[in-house]
N, CA, C and O atoms as a GROMACS GRO file, in nm:
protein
  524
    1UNK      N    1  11.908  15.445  11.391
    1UNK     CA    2  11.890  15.379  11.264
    1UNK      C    3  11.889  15.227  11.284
    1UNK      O    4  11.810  15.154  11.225
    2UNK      N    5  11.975  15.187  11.362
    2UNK     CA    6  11.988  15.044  11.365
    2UNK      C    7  11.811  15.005  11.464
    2UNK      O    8  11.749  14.925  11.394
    3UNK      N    9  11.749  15.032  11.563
    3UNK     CA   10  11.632  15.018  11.617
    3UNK      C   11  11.533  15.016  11.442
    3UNK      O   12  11.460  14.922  11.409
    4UNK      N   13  11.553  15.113  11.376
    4UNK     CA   14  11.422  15.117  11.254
    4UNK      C   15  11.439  14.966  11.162
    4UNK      O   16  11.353  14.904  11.099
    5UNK      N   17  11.580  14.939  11.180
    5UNK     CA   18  11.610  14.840  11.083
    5UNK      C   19  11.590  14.735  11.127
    5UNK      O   20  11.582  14.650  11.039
    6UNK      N   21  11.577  14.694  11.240
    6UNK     CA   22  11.566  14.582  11.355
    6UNK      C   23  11.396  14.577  11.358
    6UNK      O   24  11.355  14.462  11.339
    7UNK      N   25  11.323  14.644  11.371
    7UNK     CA   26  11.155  14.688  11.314
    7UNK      C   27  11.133  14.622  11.211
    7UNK      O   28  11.059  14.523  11.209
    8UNK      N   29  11.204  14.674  11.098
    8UNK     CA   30  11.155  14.659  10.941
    8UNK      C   31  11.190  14.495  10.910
    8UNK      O   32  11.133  14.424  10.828
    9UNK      N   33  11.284  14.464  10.986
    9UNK     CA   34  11.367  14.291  11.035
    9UNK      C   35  11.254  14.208  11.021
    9UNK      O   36  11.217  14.129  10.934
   10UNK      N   37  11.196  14.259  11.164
   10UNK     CA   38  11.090  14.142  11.251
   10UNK      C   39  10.981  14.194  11.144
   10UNK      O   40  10.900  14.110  11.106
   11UNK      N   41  10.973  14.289  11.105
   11UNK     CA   42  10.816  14.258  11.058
   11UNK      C   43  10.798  14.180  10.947
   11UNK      O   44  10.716  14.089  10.933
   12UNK      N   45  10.902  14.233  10.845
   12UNK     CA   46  10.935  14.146  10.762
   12UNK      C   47  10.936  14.003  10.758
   12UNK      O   48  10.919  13.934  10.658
   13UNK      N   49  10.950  13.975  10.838
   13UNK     CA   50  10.951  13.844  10.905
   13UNK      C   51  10.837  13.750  11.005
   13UNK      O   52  10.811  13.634  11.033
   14UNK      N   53  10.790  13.892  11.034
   14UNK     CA   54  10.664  13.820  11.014
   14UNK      C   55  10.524  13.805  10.924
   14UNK      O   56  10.422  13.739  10.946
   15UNK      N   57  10.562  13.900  10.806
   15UNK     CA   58  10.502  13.837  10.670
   15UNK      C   59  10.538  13.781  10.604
   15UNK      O   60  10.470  13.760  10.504
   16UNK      N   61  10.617  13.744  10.613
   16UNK     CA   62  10.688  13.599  10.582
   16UNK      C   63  10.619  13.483  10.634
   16UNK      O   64  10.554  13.393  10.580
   17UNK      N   65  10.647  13.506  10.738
   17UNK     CA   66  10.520  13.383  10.853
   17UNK      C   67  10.435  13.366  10.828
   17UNK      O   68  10.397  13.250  10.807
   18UNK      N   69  10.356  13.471  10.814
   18UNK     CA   70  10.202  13.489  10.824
   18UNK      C   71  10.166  13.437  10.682
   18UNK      O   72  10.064  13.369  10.676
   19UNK      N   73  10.235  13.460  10.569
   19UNK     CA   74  10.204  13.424  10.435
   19UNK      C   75  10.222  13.282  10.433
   19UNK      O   76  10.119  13.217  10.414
   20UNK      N   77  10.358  13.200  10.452
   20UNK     CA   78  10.349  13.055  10.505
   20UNK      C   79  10.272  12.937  10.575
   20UNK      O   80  10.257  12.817  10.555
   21UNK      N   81  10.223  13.047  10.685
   21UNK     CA   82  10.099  12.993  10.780
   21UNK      C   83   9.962  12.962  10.681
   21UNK      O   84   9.897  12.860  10.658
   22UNK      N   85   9.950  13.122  10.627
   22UNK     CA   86   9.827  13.088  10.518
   22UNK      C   87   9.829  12.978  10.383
   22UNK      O   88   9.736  12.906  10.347
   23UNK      N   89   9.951  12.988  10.329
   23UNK     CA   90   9.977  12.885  10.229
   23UNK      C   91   9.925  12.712  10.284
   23UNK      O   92   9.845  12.635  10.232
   24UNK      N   93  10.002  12.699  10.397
   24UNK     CA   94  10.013  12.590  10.496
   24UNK      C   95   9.818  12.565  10.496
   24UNK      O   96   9.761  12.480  10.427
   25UNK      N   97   9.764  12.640  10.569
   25UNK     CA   98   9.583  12.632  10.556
   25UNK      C   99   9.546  12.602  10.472
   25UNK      O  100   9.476  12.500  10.470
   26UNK      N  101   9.570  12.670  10.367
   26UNK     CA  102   9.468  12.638  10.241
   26UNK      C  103   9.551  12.490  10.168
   26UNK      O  104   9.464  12.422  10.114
   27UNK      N  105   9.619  12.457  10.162
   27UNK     CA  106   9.681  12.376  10.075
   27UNK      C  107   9.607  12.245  10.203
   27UNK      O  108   9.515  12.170  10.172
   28UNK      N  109   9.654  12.247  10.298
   28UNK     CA  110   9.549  12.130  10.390
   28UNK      C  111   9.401  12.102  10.424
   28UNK      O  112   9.347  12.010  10.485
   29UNK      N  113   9.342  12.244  10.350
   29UNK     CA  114   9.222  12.257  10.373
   29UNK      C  115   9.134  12.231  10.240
   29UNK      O  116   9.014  12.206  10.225
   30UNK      N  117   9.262  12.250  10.131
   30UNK     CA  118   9.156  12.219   9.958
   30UNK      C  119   9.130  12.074   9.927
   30UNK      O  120   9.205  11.980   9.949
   31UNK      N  121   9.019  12.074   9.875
   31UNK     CA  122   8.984  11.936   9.818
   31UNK      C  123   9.048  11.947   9.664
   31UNK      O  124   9.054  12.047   9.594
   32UNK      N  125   9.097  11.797   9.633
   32UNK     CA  126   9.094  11.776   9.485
   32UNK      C  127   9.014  11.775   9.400
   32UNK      O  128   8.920  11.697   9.406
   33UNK      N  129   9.025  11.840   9.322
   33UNK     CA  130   8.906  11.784   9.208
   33UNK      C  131   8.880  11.662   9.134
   33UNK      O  132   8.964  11.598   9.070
   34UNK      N  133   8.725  11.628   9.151
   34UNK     CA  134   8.723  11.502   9.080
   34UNK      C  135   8.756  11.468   8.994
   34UNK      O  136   8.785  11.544   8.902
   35UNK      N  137   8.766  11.337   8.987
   35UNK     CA  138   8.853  11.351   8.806
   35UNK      C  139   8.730  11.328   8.718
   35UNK      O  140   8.612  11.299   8.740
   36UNK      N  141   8.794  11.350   8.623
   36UNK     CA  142   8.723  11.367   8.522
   36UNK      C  143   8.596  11.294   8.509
   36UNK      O  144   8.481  11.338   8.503
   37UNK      N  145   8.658  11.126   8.507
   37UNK     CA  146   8.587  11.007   8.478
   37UNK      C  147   8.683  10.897   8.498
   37UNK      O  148   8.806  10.903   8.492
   38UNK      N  149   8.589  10.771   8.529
   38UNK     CA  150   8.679  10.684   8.586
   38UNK      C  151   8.644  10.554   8.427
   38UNK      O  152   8.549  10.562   8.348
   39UNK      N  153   8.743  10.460   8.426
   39UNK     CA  154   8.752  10.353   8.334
   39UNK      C  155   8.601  10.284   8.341
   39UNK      O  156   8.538  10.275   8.446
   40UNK      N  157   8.553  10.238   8.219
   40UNK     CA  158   8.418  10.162   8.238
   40UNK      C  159   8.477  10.026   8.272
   40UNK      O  160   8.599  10.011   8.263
   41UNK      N  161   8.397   9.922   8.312
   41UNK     CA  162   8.400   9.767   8.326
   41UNK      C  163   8.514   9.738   8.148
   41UNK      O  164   8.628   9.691   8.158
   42UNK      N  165   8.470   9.767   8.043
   42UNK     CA  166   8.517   9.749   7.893
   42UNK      C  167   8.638   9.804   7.910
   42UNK      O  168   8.743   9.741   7.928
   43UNK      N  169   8.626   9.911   7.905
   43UNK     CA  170   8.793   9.984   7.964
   43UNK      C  171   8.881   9.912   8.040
   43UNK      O  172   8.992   9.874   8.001
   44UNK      N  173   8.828   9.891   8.157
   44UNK     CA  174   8.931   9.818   8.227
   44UNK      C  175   8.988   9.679   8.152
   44UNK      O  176   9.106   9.645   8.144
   45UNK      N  177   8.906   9.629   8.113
   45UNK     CA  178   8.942   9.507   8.026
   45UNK      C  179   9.017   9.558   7.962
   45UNK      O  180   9.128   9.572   8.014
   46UNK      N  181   9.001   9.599   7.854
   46UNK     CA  182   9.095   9.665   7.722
   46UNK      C  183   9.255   9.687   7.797
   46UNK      O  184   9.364   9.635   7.775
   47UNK      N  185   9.202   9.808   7.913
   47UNK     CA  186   9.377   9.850   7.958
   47UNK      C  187   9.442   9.721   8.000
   47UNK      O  188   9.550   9.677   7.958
   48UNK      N  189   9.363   9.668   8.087
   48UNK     CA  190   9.431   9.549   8.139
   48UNK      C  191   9.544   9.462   8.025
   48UNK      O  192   9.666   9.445   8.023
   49UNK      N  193   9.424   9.420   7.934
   49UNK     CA  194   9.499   9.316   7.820
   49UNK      C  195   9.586   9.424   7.730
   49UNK      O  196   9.671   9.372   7.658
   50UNK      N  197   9.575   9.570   7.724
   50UNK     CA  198   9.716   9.625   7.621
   50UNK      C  199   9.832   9.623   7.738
   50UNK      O  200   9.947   9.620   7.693
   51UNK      N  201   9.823   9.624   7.865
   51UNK     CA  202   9.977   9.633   7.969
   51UNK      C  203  10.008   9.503   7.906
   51UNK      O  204  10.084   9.493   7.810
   52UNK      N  205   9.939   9.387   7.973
   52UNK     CA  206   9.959   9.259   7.932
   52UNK      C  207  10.037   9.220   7.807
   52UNK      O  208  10.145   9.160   7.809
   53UNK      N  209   9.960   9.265   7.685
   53UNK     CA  210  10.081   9.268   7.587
   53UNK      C  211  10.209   9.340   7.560
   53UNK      O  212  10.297   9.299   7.484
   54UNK      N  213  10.210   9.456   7.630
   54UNK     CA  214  10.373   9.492   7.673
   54UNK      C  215  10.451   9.460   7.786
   54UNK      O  216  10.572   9.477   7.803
   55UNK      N  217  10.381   9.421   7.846
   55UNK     CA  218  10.456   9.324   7.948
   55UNK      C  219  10.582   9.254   7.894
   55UNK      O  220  10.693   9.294   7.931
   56UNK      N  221  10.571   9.158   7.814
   56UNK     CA  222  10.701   9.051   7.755
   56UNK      C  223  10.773   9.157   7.660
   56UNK      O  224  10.806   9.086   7.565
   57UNK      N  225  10.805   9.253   7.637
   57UNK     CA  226  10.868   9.352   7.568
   57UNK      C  227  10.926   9.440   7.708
   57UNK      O  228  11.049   9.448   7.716
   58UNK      N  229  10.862   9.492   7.794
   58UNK     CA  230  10.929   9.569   7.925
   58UNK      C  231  10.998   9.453   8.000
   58UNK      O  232  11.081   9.472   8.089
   59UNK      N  233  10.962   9.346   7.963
   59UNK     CA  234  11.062   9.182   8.091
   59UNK      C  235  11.208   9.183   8.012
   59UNK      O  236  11.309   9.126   8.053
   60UNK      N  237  11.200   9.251   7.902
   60UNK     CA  238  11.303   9.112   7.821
   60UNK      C  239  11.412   9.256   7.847
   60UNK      O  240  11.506   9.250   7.927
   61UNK      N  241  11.380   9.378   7.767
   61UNK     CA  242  11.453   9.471   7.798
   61UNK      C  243  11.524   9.492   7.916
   61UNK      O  244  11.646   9.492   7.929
   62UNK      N  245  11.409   9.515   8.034
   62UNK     CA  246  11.489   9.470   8.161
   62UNK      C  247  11.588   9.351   8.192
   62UNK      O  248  11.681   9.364   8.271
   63UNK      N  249  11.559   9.229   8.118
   63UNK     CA  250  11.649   9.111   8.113
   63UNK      C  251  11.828   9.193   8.087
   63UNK      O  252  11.926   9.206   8.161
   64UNK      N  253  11.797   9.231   7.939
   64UNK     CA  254  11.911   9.230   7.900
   64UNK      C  255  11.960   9.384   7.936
   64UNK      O  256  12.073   9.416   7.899
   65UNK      N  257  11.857   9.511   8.028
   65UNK     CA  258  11.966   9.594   8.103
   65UNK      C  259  12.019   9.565   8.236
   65UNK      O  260  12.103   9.638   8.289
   66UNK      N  261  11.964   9.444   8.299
   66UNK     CA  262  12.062   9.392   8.406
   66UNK      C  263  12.015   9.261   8.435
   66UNK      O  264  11.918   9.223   8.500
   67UNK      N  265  12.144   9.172   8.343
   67UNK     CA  266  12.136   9.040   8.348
   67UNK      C  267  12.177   8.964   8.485
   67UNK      O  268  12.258   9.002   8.569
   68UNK      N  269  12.133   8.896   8.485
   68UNK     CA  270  12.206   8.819   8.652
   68UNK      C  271  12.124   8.908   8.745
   68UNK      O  272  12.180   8.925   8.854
   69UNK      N  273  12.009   8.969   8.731
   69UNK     CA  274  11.959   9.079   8.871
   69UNK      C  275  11.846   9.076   8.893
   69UNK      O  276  11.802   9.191   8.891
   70UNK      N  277  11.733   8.966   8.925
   70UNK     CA  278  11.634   8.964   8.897
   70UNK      C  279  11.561   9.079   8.975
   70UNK      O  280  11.453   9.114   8.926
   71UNK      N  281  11.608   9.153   9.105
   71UNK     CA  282  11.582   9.238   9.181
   71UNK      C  283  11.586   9.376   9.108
   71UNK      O  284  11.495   9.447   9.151
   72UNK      N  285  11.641   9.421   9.037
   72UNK     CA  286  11.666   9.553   8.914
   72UNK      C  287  11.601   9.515   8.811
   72UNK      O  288  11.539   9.601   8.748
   73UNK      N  289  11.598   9.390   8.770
   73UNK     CA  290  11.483   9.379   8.690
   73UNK      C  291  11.375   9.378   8.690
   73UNK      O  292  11.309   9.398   8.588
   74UNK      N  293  11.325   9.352   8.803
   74UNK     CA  294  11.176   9.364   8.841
   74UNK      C  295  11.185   9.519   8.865
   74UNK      O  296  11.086   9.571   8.812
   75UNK      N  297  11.252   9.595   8.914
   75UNK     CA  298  11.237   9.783   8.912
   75UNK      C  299  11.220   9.808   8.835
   75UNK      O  300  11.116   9.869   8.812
   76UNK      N  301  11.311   9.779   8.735
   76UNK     CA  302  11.345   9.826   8.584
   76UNK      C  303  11.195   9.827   8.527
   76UNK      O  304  11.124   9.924   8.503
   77UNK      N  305  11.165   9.671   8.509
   77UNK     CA  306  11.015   9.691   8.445
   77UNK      C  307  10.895   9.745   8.535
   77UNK      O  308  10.786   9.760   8.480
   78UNK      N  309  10.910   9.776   8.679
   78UNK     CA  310  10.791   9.811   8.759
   78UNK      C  311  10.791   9.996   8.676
   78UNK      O  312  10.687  10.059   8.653
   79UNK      N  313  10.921  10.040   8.648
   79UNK     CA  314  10.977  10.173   8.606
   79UNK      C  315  10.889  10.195   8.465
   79UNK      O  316  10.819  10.284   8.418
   80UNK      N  317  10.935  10.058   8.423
   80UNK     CA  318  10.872  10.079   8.230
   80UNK      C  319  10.688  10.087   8.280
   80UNK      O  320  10.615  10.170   8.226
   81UNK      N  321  10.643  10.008   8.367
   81UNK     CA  322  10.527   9.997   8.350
   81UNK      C  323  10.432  10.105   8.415
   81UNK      O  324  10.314  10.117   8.383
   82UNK      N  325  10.495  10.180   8.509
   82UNK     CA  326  10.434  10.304   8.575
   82UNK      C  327  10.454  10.413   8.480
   82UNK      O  328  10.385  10.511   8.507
   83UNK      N  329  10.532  10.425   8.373
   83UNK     CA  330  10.547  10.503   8.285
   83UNK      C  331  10.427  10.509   8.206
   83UNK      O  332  10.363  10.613   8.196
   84UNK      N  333  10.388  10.386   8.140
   84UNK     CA  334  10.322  10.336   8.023
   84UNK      C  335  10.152  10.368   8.143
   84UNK      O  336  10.047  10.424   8.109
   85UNK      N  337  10.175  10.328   8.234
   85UNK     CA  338   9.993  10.346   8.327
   85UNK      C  339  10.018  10.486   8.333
   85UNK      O  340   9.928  10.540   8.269
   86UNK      N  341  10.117  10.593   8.392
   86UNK     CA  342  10.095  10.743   8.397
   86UNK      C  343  10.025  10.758   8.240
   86UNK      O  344   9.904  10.769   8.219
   87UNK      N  345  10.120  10.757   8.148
   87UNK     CA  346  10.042  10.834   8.023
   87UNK      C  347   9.912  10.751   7.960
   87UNK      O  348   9.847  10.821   7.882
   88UNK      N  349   9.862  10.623   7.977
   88UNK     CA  350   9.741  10.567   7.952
   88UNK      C  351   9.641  10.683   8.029
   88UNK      O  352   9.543  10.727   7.968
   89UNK      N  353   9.674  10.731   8.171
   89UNK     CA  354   9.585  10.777   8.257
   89UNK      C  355   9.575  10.888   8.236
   89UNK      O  356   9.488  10.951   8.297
   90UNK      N  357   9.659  10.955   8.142
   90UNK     CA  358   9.655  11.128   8.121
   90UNK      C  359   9.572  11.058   7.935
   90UNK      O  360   9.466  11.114   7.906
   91UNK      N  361   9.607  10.985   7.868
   91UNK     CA  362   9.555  10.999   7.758
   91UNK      C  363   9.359  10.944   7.764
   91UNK      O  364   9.275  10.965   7.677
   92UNK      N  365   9.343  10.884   7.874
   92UNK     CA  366   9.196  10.829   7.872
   92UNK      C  367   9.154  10.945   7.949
   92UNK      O  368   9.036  10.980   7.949
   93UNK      N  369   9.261  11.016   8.025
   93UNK     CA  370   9.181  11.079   8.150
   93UNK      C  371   9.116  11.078   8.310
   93UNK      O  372   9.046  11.145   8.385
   94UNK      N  373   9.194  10.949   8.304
   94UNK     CA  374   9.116  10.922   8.438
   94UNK      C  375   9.220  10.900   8.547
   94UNK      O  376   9.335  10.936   8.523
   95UNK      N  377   9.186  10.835   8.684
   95UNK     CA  378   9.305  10.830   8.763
   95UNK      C  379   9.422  10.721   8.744
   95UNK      O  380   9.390  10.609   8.704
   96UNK      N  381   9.548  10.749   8.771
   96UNK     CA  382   9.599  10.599   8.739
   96UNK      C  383   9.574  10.524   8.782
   96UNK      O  384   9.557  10.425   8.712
   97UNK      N  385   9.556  10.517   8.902
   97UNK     CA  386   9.492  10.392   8.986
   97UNK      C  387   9.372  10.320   8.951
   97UNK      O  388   9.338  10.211   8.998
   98UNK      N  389   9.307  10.392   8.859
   98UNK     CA  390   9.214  10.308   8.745
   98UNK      C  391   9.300  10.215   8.667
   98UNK      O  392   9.268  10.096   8.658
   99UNK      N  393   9.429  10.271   8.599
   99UNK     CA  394   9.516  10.225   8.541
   99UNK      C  395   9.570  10.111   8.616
   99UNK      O  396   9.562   9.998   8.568
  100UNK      N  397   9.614  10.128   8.710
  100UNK     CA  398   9.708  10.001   8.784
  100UNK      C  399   9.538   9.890   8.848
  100UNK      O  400   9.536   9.769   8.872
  101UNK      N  401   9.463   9.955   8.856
  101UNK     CA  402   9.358   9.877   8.866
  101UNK      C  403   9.344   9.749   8.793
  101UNK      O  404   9.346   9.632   8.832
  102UNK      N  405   9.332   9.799   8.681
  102UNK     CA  406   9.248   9.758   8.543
  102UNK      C  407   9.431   9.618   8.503
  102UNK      O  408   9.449   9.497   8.506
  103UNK      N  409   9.466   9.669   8.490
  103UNK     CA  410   9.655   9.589   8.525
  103UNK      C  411   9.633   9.483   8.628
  103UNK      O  412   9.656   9.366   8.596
  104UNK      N  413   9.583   9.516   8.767
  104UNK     CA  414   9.586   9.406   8.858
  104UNK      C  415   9.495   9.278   8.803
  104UNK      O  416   9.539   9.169   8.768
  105UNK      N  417   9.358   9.321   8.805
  105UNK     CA  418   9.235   9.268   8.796
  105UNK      C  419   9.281   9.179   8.649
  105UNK      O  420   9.260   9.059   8.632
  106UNK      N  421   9.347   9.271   8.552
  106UNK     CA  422   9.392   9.128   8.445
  106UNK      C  423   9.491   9.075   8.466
  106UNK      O  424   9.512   9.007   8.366
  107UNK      N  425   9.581   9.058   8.546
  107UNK     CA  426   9.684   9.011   8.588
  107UNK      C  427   9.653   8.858   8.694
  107UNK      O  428   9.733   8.766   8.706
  108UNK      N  429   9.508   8.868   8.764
  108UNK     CA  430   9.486   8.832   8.847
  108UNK      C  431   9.344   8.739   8.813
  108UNK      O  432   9.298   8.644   8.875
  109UNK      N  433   9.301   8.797   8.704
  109UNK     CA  434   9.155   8.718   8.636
  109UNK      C  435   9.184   8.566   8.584
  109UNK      O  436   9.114   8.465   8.590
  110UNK      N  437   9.286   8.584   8.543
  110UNK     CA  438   9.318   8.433   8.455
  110UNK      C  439   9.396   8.302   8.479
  110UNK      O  440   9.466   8.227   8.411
  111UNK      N  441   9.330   8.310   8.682
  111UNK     CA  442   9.438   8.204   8.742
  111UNK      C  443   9.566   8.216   8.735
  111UNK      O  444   9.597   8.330   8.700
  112UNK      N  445   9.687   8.122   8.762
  112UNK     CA  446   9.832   8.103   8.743
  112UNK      C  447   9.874   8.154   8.662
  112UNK      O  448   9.845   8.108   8.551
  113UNK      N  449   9.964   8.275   8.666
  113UNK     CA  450  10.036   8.392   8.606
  113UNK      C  451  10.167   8.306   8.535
  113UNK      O  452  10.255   8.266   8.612
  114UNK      N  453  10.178   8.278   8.386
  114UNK     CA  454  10.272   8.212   8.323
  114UNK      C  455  10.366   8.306   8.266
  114UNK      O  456  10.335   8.416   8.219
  115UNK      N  457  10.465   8.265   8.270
  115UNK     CA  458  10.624   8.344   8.232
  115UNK      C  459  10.568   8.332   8.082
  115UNK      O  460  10.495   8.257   8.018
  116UNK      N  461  10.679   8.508   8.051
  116UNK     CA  462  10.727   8.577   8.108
  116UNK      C  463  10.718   8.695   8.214
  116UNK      O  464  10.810   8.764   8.258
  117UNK      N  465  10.528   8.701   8.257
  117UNK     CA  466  10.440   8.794   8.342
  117UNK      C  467  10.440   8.671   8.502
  117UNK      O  468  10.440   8.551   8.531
  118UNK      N  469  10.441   8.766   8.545
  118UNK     CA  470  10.469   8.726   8.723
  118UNK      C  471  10.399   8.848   8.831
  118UNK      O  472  10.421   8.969   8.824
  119UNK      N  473  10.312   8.778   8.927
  119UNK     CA  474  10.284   8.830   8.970
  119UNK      C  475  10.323   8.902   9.193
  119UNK      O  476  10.269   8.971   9.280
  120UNK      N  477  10.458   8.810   9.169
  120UNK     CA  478  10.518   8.856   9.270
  120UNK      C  479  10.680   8.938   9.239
  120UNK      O  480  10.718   8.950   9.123
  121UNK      N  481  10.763   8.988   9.357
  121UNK     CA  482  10.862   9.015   9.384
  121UNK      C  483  10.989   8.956   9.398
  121UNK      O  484  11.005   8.897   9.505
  122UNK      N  485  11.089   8.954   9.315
  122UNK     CA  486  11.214   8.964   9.402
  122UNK      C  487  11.297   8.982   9.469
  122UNK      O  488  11.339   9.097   9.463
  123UNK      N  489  11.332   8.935   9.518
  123UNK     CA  490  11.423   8.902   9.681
  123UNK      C  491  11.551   9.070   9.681
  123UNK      O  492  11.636   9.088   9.594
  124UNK      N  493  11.540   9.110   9.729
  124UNK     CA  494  11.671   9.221   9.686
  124UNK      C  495  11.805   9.186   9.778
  124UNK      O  496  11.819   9.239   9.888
  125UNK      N  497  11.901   9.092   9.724
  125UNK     CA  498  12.006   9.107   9.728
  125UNK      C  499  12.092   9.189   9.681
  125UNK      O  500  12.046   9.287   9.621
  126UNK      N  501  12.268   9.171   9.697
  126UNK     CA  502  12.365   9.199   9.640
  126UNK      C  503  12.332   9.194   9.508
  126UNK      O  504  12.277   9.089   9.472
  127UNK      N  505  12.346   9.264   9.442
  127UNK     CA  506  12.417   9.296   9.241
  127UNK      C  507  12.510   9.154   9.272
  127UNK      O  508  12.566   9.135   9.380
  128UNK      N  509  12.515   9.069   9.170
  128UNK     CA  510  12.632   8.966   9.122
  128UNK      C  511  12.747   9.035   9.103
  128UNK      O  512  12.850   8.968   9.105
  129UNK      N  513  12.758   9.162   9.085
  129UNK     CA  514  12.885   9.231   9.030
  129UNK      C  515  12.981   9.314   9.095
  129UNK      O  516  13.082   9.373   9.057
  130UNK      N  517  12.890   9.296   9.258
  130UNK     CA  518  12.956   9.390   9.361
  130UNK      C  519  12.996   9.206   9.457
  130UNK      O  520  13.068   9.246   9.548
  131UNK      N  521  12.990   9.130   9.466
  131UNK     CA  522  13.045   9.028   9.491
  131UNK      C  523  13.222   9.022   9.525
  131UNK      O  524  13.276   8.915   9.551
   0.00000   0.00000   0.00000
């Protein structure tokens, strides 16, 4: 009995494998589907300038959920603003990266980026509060 069960073990085990192996193929072997449609030249404009105007509404919030942190604040709002480009990109349909596209290109069209919109990073230090 113990030999049949030691059988039924390995084989078991190796459809297990064999099903993994195949999962493993096809999932490296499928193409994505195209998307749908991508942002027109107008589109991109449009998305660009509505981030833009929530921009100073996602800065300030971040301001006042971690004051003294300009490093969490810049997450905080990179957080608010990948939120707001995911569902633009499910509600137009297209890829986000059209979305963060269309964001750069107006971010970047109108010369010197004036506060409260910035177009670099902060430094990641210490929290002021772990000091």
């Amino acid at each position: 009995m113990g030999t049949h069960w030691r059988r039924a073990s390995v084989a078991g085990w190796l459809v297990l494998a064999l099903c993994g192996a195949t999962a493993v193929v096809r999932a490296a072997t499928s193409r994505s589907p195209p998307p749908e449609r991508r942002l027109s030249p107008a589109e991109r404009v449009e998305v660009g300038r509505a981030a833009a105007a929530e921009e100073p509404g996602w800065r300030l919030r971040s301001r006042h959920s971690f004051p003294g942190d300009p490093w969490s604040q810049d997450d905080d709002f990179g957080a608010s603003e990948r939120s707001w480009a995911v569902d633009e990109a499910r509600r137009r349909r297209v890829p986000v990266t059209d979305v963060f596209g269309a964001i750069d290109e107006e971010l970047h069209a109108a010369g010197p980026v004036a506060p409260p919109r910035k177009a670099t990073a902060s430094p990641c230090k210490p929290r002021p509060f772990y000091d």
